[in-house]
Residue, then its C-alpha position, 0 to 999 in steps of 0.5 A: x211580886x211574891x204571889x201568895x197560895x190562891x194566886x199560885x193555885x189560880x196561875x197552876x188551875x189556869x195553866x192547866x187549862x192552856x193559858x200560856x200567861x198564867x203559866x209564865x206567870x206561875x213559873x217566875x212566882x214559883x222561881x222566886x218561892x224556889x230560890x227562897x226555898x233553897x236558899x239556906x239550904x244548898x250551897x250559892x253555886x248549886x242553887x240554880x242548878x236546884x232551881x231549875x230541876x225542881x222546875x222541870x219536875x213542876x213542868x212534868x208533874x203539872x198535870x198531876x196537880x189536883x185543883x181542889x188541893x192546895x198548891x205550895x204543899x205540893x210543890x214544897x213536896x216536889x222541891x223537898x224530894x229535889x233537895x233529898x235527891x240533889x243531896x244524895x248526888x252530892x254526898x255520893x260525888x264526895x265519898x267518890x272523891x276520897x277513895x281508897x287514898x284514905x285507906x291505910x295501904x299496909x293494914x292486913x287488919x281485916x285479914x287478920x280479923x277475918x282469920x280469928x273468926x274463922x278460927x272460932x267457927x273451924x272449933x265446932x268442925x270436924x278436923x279433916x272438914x277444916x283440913x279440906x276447906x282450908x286448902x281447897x277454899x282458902x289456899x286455893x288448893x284443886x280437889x285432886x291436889x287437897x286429895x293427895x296431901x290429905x290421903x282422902x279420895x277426892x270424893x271424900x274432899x267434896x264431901x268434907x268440905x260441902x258438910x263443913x260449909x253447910x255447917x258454918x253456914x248453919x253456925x254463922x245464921x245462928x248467930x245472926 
């Protein structure tokens, strides 16, 4: 039997009341509205796994039901939430899937692109700002070893490259 709106709405009021009848009832009709649901919406493999998930949401979300409210919308609205969610799992688990294999292993393609643009914002800095945060930031230079190729105090290292930061930071917000 495929159960139509008011008789589902009755086997969930009478449910909700302690029938257990009326629950066994409503959860074979539901089953039934499910699979039919999702049908054409998931893979044959996933479909009871689906199935079964929306019905334990339906389990756990019955008391939120509102008797006055029709029951095939609510319902619809658990199930639709399910698929989004069982969705997501699976597209997730596939891109996990390919991982980095697919990534070209030689290409320095980012570097240099980041480089270019690092290239542009160093033109609106001082030179010995530059200087002080190439070496410190991106060579890997310490303070007191960029002081030294530099003939700066290491304090001034500091302070050149904390201003040259704060500047590219300001630049790259204006950007923005």
């Amino acid at each position: 039997m495929i159960a139509d709106e008011s008789a589902l709405a009755r086997l969930m009021a009478a449910s909700q009341k302690g029938d257990a009848n009326a629950y066994r009832v409503l959860l074979a009709e539901v089953q039934l509205w499910l699979e039919r649901y999702f049908r054409r919406r998931v893979a044959p493999a996933q479909l009871d796994d689906l199935v079964q998930d929306v019905m334990m949401a339906l389990h756990a979300k019955r008391a939120s039901w509102d008797p006055t409210r029709a029951f095939i919308p609510w319902l619809a609205a658990i199930a639709r939430y399910r698929w989004v969610d069982h969705l997501r799992k699976v597209y997730r688990s596939a891109e996990d899937e390919l991982g980095d294999h697919d990534a070209a292993d030689d290409s320095d393609e980012e570097a240099v692109l980041a480089r270019m643009s690092l290239e542009r914002l160093f033109v609106h800095l001082p030179e010995k700002q530059v200087e002080c945060i190439e070496l410190v930031k991106i060579e890997g230079l310490s303070i007191a070893e960029a002081s030294a190729r530099t003939g700066q105090s290491e304090s001034l290292v500091k302070v050149n490259i904390h201003r040259g930061l704060k500047k590219l930071s300001a630049l790259v917000e204006k950007a923005e």
